[in-house]
C-alpha positions, -999 to +999 in steps of 0.1 A: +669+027-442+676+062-429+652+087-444+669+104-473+666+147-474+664+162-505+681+191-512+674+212-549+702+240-564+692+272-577+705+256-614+681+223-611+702+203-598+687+177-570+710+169-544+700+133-521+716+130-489+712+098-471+731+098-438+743+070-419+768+072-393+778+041-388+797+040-419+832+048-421+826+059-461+810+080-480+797+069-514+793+096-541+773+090-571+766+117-600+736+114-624+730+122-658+693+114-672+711+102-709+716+066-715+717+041-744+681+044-747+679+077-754+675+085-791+648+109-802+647+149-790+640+180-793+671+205-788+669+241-789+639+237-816+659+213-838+651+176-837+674+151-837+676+111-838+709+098-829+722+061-834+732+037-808+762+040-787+766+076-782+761+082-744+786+052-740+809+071-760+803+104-745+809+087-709+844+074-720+847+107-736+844+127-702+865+102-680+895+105-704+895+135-727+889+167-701+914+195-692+916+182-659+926+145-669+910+112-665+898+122-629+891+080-626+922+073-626+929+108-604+906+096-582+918+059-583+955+071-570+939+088-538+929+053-525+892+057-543+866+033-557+856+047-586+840+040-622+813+052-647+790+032-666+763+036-691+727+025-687+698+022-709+684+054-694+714+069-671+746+079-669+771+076-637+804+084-621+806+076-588+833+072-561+838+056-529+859+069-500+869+071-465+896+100-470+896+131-491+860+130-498+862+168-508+890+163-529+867+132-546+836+157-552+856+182-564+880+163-588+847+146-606+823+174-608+858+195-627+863+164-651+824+158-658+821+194-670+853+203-690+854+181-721+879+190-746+862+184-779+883+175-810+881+149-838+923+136-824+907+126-792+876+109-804+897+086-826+919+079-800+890+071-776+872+049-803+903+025-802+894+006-766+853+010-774+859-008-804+879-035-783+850-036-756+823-040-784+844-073-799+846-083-767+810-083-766+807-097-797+818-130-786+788-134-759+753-149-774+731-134-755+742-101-759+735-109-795+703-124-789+695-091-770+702-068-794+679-093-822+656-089-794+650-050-793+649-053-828+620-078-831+601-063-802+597-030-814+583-009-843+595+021-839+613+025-809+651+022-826+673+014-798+692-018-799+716-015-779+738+004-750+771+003-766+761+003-803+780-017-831+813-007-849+801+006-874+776+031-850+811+040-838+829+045-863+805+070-875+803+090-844+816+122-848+827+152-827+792+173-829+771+139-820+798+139-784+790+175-781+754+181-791+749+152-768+768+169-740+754+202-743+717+191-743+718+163-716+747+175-695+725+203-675+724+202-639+682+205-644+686+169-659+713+156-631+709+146-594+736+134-572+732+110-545+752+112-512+753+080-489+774+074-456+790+095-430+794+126-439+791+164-425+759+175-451+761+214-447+803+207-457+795+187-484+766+209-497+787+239-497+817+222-516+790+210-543+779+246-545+809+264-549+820+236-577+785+243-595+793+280-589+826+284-605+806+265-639+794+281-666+770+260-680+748+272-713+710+263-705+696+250-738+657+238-738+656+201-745+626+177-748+628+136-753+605+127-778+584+099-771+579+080-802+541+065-809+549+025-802+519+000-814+519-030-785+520-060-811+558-069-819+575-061-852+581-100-856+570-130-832+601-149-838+637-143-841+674-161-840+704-162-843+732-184-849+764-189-823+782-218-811+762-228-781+765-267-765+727-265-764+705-247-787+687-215-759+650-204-762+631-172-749+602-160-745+596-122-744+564-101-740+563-069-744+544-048-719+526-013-723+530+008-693+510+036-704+480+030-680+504+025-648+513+056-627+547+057-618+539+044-580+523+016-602+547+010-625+575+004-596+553-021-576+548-041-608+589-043-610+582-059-578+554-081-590+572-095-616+602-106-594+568-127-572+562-134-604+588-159-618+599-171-588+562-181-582+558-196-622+593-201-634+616-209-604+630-245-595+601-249-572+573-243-596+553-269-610+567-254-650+597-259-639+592-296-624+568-304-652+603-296-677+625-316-659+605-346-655+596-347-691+631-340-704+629-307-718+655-288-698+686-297-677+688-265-666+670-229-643+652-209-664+661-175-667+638-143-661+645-107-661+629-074-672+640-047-689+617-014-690+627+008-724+606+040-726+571+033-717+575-007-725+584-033-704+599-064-717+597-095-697+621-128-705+619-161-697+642-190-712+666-216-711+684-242-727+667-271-746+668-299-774+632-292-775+626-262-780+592-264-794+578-280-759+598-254-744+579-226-762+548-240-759+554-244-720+560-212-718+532-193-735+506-218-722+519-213-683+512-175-688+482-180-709+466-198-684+480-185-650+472-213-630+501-215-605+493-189-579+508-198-545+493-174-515+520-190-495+551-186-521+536-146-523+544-146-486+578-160-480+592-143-514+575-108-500+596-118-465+624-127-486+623-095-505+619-074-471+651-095-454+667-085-489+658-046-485+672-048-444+706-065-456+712-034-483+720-019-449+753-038-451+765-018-481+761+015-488+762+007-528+734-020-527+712+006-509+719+038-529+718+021-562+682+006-563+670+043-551+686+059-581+670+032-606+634+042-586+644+078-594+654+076-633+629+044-643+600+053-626+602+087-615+600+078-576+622+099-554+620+077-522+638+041-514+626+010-516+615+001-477+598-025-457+572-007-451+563-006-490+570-041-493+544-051-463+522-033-478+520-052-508+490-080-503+485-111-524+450-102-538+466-071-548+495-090-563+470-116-586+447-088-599+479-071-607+492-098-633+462-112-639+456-075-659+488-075-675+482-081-714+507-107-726+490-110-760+524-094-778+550-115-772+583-126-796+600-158-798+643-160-795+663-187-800+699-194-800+706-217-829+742-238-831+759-227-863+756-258-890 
């Protein structure tokens, strides 16, 4: 990957130029440290906790109901790849063009900053969120999820991205704007710039956009709550018409003693991790098969909310009690470690990082998680990747406490 330059505004904001000239494109992304995750703080001396669902919101809010226009759609008609979405941790509106690039940066940095607020527009935004949401409704693991958060943690009261109806429903105008006027400082932003592209042109039109603003600093501090490591509850489920009853297992990981470099080569770890212990060629996974207790991959993933990481791993099952058991005793125990499976995943991984060089997206986007989850400013590279030794990678998990750990399942309704 081409080494990224770093460029900071007078007002905060962080500017990341990666340059490649081979593209014909230029991908613009634009980067707000609020996400669904992002419930307790500290805003001009007053604290505040505020339900699930409103960064979602206030990103639908933005798009659509600014004096400009829903500069998506703007941007959309100009032959553009655009969207926004909402993360636990991040927002984004982002663009992809080979034509009018300064008429893309200017048309999104206008709209992001020149929300019309009234109580008429949030009820007529509310109308397709509430549509999305029963949409969502109707998918069990997004259910499961949400029990998950729920059972996993004490205090921490995030459940989920998008929130429920009724978390909606009560939204109200000075949620959208205290939200906006806290978060929406270009101290707390960055932008990312990726492709072929003229940087001193596309600084200068960033600068004159940020110049014409007049944007009210307000002092802001996310609380961190005080989490305990055990779960709230060591089982949970819920019921949903499912052809086979699904089972998870979910630990719940301190990060406190990790540094950030740390903490982002564990996010590595764990994906040596369950391909090493849970994939179709580990002896768990032949072990299941053989004795009838799944039909099907198990599924892993992690998801890191404030200072915890939670780590999954599941599948479908008629047993679900072998299943569980399985589980907990393959990690209990640690038995499975492959030297040779460390190497070919690591060269997997590295052939993984080359071929983001294919698509300017794929290569941008894991950068940006590295900058809001971990605090890590620099790409992923293969350089990092080699450096990563399997002595280093068995201490590593071998030290992870997986003590606190919940139960899920996905029940068929009777």
């Amino acid at each position: 990957m081409s080494k990224i330059e770093k460029v900071t505004l007078d007002n905060g904001l962080d500017i990341y130029f990666y340059l490649d000239k081979k593209r014909h494109s230029v991908f613009f992304q634009h980067i707000t440290k609020f996400g669904g995750a992002t419930k307790d703080f500290i805003s001009n001396g007053k604290t505040y906790h505020i339900q699930d669902g409103i960064a979602h919101i206030l990103e639908h809010y933005i798009v659509e109901e600014n004096k400009y226009g829903n500069f998506l759609k703007l941007l959309g008609e100009a032959q553009m790849s655009t969207n926004a979405s909402t993360h636990l941790d991040m927002t984004r509106f982002y663009f992809s063009a080979v034509e009018n690039v300064e008429f893309g940066i200017r048309t999104l940095l206008k709209g992001i900053y020149a929300p019309l607020f009234d109580e008429e527009r949030l009820t007529r935004i509310k109308g397709p969120i509430y549509q999305e949401l029963r949409g969502r409704s109707n998918n069990k693991f997004y259910g499961l999820n949400m029990k998950t958060y729920d059972t996993i943690f004490n205090h921490f009261k995030f459940r989920s991205v998008g929130g429920t109806l009724e978390e909606v429903e009560r939204t109200t105008i000075d949620d959208l704007k205290l939200c906006f006027e806290t978060f929406y400082q270009p101290s707390n932003q960055f932008i990312v710039v990726g492709g072929n592209f003229n940087k001193d042109e596309i600084l200068e039109i960033i600068k004159d956009e940020y110049n014409k603003l007049d944007i009210k600093k307000i002092d802001f501090e996310v609380l961190k709550l005080e989490e305990t490591d055990e779960v709230n509850n060591e089982y949970h489920e819920i019921e949903f018409p499912t052809g086979e009853n699904y089972l998870e297992v979910n630990y719940k990981i301190n990060l406190d003693k990790y540094t950030n470099d740390e903490a982002l080569k564990l996010d590595f770890y764990f994906n040596f991790f369950f391909k090493m212990f849970f994939s179709i060629t580990s002896p768990l996974y032949n072990k299941l098969v053989k004795e009838e207790i799944i039909t099907d991959g198990l599924s892993c993933g992690i998801s890191k909310v404030n200072n915890y990481i939670v780590a999954s791993m599941g599948t479908h099952t008629s047993k679900m009690d072998r299943l569980k058991d399985e589980i907990i005793k393959t990690v209990k125990e640690l038995k499975d470690f492959d030297e040779e499976k460390f190497e070919l995943d690591k060269k997997q991984v590295i052939l993984s990082i080359i071929l983001r060089e294919e698509n300017i997206g794929s290569t941008v986007m894991p950068f940006v998680n590295n900058i809001v989850m971990y605090n890590c400013d620099y790409p992923d590279s293969v350089e990092q990747v080699m450096s990563y030794t399997y002595d280093d990678f068995v201490k590593t998990i071998k030290e992870i406490d997986f003590s606190n750990y919940s139960v899920g399942v996905i029940k068929n309704k009777e």
